[in-house]
N, CA, C and O atoms as a GROMACS GRO file, in nm:
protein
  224
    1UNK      N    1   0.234   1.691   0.996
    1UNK     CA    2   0.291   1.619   0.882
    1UNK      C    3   0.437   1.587   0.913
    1UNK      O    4   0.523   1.675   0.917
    2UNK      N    5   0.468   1.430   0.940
    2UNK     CA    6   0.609   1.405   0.944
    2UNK      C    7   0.646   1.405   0.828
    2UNK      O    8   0.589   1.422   0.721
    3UNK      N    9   0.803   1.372   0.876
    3UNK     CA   10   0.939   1.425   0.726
    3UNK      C   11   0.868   1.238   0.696
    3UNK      O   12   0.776   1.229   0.615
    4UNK      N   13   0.899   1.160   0.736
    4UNK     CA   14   0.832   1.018   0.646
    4UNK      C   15   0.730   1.042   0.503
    4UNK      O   16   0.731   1.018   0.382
    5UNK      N   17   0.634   1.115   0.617
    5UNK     CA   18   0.550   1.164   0.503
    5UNK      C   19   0.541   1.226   0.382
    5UNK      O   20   0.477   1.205   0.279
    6UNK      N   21   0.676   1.368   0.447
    6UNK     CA   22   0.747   1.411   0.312
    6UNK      C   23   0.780   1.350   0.210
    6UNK      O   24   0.729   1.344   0.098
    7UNK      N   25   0.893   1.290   0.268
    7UNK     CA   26   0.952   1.158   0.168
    7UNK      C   27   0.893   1.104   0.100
    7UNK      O   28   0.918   1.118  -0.019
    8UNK      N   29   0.774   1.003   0.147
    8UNK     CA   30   0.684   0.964   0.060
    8UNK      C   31   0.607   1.038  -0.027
    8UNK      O   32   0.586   0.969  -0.127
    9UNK      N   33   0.549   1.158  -0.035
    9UNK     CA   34   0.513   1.241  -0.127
    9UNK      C   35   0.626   1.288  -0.226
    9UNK      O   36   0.603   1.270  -0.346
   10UNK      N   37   0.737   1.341  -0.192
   10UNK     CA   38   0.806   1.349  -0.293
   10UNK      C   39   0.835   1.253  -0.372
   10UNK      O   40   0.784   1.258  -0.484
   11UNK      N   41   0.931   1.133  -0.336
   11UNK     CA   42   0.890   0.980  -0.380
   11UNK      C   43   0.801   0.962  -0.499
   11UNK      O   44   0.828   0.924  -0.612
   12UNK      N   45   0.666   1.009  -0.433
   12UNK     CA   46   0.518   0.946  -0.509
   12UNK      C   47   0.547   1.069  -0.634
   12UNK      O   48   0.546   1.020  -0.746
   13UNK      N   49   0.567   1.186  -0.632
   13UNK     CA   50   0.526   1.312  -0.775
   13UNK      C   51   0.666   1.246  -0.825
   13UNK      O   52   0.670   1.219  -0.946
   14UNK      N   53   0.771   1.218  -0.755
   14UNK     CA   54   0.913   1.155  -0.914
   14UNK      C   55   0.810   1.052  -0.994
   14UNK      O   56   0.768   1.057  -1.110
   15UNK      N   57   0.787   0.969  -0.898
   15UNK     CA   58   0.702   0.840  -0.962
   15UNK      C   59   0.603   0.902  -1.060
   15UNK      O   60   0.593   0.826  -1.156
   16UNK      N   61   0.539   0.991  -1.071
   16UNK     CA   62   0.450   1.041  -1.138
   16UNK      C   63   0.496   1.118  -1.202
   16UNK      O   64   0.421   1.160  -1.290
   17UNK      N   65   0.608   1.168  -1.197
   17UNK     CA   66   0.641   1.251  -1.324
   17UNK      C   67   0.767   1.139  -1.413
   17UNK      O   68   0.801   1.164  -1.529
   18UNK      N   69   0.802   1.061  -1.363
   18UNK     CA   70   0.868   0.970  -1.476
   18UNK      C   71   0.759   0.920  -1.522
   18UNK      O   72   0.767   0.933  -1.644
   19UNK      N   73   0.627   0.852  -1.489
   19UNK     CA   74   0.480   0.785  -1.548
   19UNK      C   75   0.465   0.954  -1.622
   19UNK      O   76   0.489   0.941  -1.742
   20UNK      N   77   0.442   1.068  -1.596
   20UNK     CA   78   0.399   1.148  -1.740
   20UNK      C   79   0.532   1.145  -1.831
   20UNK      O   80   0.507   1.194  -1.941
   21UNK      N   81   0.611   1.120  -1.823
   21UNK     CA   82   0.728   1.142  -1.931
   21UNK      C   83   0.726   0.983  -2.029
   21UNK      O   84   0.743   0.966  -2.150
   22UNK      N   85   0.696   0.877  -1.911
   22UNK     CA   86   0.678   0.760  -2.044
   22UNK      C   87   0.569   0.758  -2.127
   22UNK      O   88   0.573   0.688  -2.229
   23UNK      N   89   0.463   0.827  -2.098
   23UNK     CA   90   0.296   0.847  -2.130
   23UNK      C   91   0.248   0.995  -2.162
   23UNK      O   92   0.139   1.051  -2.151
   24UNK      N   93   0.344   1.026  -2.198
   24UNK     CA   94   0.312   1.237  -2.245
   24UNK      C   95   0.165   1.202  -2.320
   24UNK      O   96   0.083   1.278  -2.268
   25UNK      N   97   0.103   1.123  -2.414
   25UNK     CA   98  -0.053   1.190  -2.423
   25UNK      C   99  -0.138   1.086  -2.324
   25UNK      O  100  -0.239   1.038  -2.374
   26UNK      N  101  -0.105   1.047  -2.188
   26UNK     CA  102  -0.214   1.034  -2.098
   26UNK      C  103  -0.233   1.111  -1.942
   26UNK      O  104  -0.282   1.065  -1.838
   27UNK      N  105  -0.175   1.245  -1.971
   27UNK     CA  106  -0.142   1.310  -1.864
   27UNK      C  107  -0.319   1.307  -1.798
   27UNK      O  108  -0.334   1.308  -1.676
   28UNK      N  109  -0.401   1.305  -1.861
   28UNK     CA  110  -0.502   1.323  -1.752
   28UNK      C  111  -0.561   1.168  -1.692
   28UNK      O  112  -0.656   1.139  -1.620
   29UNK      N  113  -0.473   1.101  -1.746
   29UNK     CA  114  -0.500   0.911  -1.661
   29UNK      C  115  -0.418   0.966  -1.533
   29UNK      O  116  -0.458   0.965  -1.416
   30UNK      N  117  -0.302   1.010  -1.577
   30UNK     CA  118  -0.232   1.059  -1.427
   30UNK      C  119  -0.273   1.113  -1.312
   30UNK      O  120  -0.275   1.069  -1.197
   31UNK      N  121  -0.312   1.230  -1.367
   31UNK     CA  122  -0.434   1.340  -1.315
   31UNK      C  123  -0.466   1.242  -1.235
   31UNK      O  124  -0.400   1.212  -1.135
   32UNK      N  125  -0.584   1.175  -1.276
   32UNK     CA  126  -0.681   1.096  -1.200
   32UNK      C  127  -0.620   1.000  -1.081
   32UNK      O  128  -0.661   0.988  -0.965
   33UNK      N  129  -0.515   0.937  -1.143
   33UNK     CA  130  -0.408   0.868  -1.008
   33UNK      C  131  -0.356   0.967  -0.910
   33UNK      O  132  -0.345   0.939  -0.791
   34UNK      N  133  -0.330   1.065  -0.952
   34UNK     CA  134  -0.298   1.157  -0.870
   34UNK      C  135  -0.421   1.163  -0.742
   34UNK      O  136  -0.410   1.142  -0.621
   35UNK      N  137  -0.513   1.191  -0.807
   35UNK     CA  138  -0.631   1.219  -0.699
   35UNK      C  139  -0.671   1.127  -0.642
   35UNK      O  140  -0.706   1.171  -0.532
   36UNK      N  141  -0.694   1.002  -0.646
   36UNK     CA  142  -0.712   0.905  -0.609
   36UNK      C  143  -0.624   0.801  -0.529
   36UNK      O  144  -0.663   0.706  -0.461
   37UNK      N  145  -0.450   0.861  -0.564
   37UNK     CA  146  -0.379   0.799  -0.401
   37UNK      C  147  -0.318   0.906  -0.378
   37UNK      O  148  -0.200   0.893  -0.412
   38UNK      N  149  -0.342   1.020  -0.330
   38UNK     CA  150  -0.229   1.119  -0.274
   38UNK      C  151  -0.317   1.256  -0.209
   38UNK      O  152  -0.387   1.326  -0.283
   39UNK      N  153  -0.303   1.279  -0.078
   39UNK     CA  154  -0.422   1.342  -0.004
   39UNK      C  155  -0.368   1.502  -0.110
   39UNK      O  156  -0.451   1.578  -0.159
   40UNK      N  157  -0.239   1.519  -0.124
   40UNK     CA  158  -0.186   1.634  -0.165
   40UNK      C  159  -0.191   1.651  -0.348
   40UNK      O  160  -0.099   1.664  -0.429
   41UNK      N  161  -0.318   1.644  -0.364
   41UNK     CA  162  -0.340   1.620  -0.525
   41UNK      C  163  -0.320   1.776  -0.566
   41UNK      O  164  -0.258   1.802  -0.669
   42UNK      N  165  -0.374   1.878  -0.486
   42UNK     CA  166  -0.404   2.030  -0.517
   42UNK      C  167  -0.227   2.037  -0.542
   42UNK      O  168  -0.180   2.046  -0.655
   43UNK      N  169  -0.170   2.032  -0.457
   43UNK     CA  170  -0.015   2.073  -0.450
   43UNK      C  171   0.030   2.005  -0.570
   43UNK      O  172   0.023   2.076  -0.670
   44UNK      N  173   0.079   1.876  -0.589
   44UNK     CA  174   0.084   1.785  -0.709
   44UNK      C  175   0.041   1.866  -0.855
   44UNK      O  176   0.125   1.886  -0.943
   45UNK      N  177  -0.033   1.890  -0.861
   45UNK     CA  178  -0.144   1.932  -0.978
   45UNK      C  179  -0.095   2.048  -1.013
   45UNK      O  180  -0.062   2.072  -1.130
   46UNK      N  181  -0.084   2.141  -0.908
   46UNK     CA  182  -0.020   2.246  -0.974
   46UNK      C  183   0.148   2.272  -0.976
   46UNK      O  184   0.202   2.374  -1.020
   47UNK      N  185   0.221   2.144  -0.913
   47UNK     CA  186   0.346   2.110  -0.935
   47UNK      C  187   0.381   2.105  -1.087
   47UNK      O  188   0.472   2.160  -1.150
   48UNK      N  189   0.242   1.993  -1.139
   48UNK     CA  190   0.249   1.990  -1.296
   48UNK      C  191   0.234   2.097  -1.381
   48UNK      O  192   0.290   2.117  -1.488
   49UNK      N  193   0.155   2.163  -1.324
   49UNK     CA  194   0.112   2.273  -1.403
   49UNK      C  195   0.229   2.378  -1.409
   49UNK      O  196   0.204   2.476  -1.480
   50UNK      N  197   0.347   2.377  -1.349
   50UNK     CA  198   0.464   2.472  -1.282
   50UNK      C  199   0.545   2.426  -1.399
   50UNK      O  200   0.604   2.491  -1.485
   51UNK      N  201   0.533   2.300  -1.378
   51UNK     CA  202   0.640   2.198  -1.474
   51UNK      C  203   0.618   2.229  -1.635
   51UNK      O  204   0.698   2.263  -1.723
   52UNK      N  205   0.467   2.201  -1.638
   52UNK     CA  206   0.472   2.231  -1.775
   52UNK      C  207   0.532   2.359  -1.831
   52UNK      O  208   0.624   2.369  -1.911
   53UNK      N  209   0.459   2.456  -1.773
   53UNK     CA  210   0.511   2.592  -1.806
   53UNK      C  211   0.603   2.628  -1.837
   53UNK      O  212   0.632   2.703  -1.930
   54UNK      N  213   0.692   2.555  -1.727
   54UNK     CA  214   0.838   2.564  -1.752
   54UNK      C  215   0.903   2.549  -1.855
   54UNK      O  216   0.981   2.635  -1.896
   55UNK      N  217   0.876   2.404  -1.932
   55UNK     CA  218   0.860   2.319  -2.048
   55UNK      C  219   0.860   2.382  -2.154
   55UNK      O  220   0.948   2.368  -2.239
   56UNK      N  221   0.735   2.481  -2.166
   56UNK     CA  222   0.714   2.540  -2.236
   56UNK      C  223   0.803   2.688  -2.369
   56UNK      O  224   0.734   2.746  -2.452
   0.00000   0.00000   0.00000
């Protein structure tokens, strides 16, 4: 895994966590984008799940 790659994954979860903050009740449309462009959905997923908690 290159640092490019990094980049772009981190990149992609900001992008997805400003899309759950404009859309707080479609977090599981996200979900589903998540899984569907990002090989690192497991990591992601429970990024959110870290986040929320936090939130909480």
């Amino acid at each position: 895994m290159g640092r490019d790659r990094q980049i772009y994954n981190i990149e992609h979860f900001n992008l997805l966590m400003k899309l759950r903050y404009q859309f707080v009740n479609s977090k599981s449309r996200i979900e589903i984008l998540l899984i569907k462009t990002c090989n690192f959905n497991i990591i992601f997923r429970k990024a959110l799940r870290d986040c929320e908690e936090e939130s909480n």
